[in-house]
PATI-599841 format. One line per 10 residues: number of its first residue (from 0); their letters; for each residue x, y, z of C-alpha. Coordinates in nm, 2 decimals. Example, Ala and Ser with C-alpha at 12.3 -4.5 7.8 and 13.67 -1.06 7.14 Angstrom:
BEGIN
0	as	1.23:-0.45:0.78 | 1.37:-0.11:0.71
END
This chain:
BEGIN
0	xxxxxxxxxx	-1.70:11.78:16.65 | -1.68:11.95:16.28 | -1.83:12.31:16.28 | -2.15:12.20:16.04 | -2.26:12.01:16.35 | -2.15:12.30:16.58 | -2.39:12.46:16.44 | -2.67:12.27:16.40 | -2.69:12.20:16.79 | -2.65:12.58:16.84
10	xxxxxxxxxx	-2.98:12.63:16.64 | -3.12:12.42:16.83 | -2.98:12.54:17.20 | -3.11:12.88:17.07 | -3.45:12.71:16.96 | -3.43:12.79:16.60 | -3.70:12.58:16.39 | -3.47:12.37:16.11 | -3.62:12.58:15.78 | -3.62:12.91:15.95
20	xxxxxxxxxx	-3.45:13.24:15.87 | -3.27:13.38:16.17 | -3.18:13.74:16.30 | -2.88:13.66:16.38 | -2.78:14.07:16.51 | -3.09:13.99:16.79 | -3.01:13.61:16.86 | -2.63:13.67:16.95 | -2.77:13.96:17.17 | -3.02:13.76:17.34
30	xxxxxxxxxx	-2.83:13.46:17.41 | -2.46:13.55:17.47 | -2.39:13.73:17.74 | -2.12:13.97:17.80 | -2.07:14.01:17.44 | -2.03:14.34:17.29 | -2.09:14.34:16.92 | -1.91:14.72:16.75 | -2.00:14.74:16.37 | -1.77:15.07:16.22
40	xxxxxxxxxx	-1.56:15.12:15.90 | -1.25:14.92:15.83 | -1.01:14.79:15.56 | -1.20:14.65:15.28 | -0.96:14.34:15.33 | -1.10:14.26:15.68 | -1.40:14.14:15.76 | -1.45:14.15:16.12 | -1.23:14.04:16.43 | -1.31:13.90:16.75
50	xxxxxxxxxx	-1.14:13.90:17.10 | -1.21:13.72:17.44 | -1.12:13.78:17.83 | -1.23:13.62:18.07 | -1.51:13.82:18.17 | -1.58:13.98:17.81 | -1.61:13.86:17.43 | -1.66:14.11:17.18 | -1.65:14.09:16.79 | -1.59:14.38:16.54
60	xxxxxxxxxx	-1.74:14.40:16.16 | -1.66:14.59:15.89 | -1.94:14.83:15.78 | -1.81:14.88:15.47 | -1.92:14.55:15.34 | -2.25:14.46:15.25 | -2.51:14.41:15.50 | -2.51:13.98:15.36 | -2.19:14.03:15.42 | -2.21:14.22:15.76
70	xxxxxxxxxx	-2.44:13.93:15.87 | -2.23:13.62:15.76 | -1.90:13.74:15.91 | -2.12:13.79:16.26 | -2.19:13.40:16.23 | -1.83:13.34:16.10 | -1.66:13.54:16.42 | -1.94:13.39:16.66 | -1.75:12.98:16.55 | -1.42:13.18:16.67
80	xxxxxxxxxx	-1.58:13.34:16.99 | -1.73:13.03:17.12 | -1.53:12.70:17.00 | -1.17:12.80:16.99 | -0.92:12.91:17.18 | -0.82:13.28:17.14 | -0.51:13.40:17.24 | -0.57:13.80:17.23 | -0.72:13.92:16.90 | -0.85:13.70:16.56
90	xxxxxxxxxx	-0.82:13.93:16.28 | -1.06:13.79:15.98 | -0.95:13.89:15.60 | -1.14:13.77:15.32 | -0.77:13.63:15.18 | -0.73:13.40:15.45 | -0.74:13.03:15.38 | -0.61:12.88:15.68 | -0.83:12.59:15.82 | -0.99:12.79:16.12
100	xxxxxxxxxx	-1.11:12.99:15.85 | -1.29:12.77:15.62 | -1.43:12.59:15.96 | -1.58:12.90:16.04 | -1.72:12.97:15.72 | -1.85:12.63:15.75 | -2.00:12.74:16.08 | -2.14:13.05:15.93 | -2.33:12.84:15.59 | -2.48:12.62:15.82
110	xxxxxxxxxx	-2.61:12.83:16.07 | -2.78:13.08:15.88 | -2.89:12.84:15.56 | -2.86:12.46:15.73 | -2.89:12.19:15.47 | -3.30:12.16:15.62 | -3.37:12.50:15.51 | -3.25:12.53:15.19 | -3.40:12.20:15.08 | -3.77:12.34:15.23
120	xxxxxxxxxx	-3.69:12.65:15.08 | -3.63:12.43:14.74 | -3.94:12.26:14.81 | -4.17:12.54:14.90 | -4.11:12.71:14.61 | -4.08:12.42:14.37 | -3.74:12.47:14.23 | -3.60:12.21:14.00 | -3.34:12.43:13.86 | -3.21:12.75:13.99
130	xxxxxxxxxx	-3.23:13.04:13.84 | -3.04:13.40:13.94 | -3.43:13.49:14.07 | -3.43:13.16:14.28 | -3.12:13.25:14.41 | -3.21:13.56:14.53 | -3.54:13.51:14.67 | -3.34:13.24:14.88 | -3.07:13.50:15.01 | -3.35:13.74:15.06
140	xxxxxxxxxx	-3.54:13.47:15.29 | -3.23:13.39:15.50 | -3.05:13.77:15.44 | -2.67:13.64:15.34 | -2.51:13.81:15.07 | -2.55:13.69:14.70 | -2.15:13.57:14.72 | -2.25:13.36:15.01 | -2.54:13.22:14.87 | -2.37:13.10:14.51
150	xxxxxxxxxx	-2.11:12.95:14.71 | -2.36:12.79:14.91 | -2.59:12.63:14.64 | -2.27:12.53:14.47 | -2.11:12.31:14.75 | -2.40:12.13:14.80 | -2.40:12.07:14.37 | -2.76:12.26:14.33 | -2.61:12.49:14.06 | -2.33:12.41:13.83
160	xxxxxxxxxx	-2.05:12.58:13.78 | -2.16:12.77:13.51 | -2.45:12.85:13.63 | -2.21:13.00:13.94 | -2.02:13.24:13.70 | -2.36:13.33:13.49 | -2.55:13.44:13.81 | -2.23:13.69:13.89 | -2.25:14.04:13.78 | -2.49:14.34:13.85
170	xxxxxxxxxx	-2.66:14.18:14.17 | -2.83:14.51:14.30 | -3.00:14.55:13.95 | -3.12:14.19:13.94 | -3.29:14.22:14.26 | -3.44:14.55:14.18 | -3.62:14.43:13.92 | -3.76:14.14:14.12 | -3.87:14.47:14.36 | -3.70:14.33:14.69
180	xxxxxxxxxx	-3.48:14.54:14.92 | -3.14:14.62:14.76 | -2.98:14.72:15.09 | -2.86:14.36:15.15 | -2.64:14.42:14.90 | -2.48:14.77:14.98 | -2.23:14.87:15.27 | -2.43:15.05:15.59 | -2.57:15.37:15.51 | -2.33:15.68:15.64
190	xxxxxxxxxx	-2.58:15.74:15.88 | -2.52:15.36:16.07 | -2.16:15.34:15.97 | -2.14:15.29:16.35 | -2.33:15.08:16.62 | -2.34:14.84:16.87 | -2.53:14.61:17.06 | -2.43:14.43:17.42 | -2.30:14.49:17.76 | -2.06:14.82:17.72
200	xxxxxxxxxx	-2.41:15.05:17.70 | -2.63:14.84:17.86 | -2.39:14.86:18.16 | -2.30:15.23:18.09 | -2.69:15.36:18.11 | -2.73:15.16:18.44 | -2.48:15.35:18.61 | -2.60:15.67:18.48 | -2.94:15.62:18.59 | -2.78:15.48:18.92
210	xxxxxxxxxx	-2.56:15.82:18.93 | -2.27:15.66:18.93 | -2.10:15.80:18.67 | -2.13:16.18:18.55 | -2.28:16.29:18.21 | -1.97:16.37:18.06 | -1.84:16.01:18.13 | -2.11:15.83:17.99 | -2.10:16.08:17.70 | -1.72:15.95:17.69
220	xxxxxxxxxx	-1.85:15.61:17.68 | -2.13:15.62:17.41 | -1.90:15.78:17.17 | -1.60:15.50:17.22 | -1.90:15.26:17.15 | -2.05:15.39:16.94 | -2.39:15.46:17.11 | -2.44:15.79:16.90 | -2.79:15.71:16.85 | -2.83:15.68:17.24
230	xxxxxxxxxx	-2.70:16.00:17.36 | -2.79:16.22:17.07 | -3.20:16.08:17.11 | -3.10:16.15:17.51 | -3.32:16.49:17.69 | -3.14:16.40:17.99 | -2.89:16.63:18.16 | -2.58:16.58:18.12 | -2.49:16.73:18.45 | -2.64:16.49:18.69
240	x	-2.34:16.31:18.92
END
């Protein structure tokens, strides 16, 4: 089955109306289990990576791309995660061509902007043809990054390819003057350079409430995982066994 299809029935195991916008940080959270999702600084050449045990998956993005970014390689890693076969570790660059890749970029475009979205998107808003405030309002809606939407719009021959290299340039401008929310377009602020979401805290803070480990291990813990904004909101007392 070719990954555009993949992910059209995943929408639709997850429940995801066909024109929707989805959050895709809360859906993999909600519906995978034993994934651990860590989002930290890397190499601007890498995206993210993915690895998968037997009991555990767990994906790693780069938070030194943009938050469109941030979101696309999440769905990009998750056609890794769940339809192929990983060895050990997938390392994702943005220079990689290889077919897995481009089948999980296909994954990614069709899960977060299906074919049925973008055309009631189109619809909705009565677009006959696009213009750089069109295309923004759309990435807005379904929160990919400008690069992804172009590309996007493009393969499915809704903007040319001139219109492609006009709507390049100063996106964060453009969309400030259209007086939407620039930080789709910017790396993650210093202050949530690192996070996660999943298992490794969720389990961690039951056996700290269950006293099964100390304070100082599950200080250990939060800080390998990132969980920063867990133990540093924390009152409780370290000390407890």
């Amino acid at each position: 089955m070719n990954s555009v299809a993949l992910a059209e029935m995943l929408r639709h195991e997850w429940g995801i109306e066909s024109f929707a916008s989805i959050n895709i940080r809360s859906l993999v959270y909600s519906n995978i289990r034993n994934l651990t999702v860590l989002w930290f600084p890397m190499k601007k050449n890498i995206s993210g990576c993915c690895s998968r045990t037997k009991e555990d998956k767990v994906i790693f993005i780069n938070t030194n791309h943009s938050i469109g970014r941030q979101n696309f390689t999440l769905a990009h890693e998750l056609y890794h995660l769940l339809y192929e076969d990983i060895d050990d570790f997938i390392v994702c660059g943005l220079n990689n061509n290889s077919q897995s890749e481009k089948n999980a970029d296909d994954f990614a475009s069709s899960l977060l902007m299906p074919d049925s979205a973008l055309y009631w998107f189109k619809n909705k808003n009565q677009i006959e043809d696009w213009s750089l405030d069109d295309v923004i309002m759309c990435e807005q809606y379904y929160q990919v990054s400008h690069e992804a939407m172009l590309i996007r719009l493009k393969k499915i021959g809704w903007i040319s390819q001139k219109q492609f290299d006009d709507f390049q340039g100063d996106i964060i401008n453009s969309a400030g003057k259209l007086g939407v929310d620039t930080d789709l377009y910017k790396p993650s602020p210093e202050n949530q350079k690192y996070s996660s979401i999943g298992e490794i805290i969720r389990l961690t803070e039951k056996a700290y409430d269950e006293k099964k480990i100390t304070g100082g291990k599950r200080r250990e813990i939060l800080l390998k995982s990132f969980g920063r904004n867990i133990l540093y909101n924390s009152n409780e007392d370290d000390n407890i066994e």
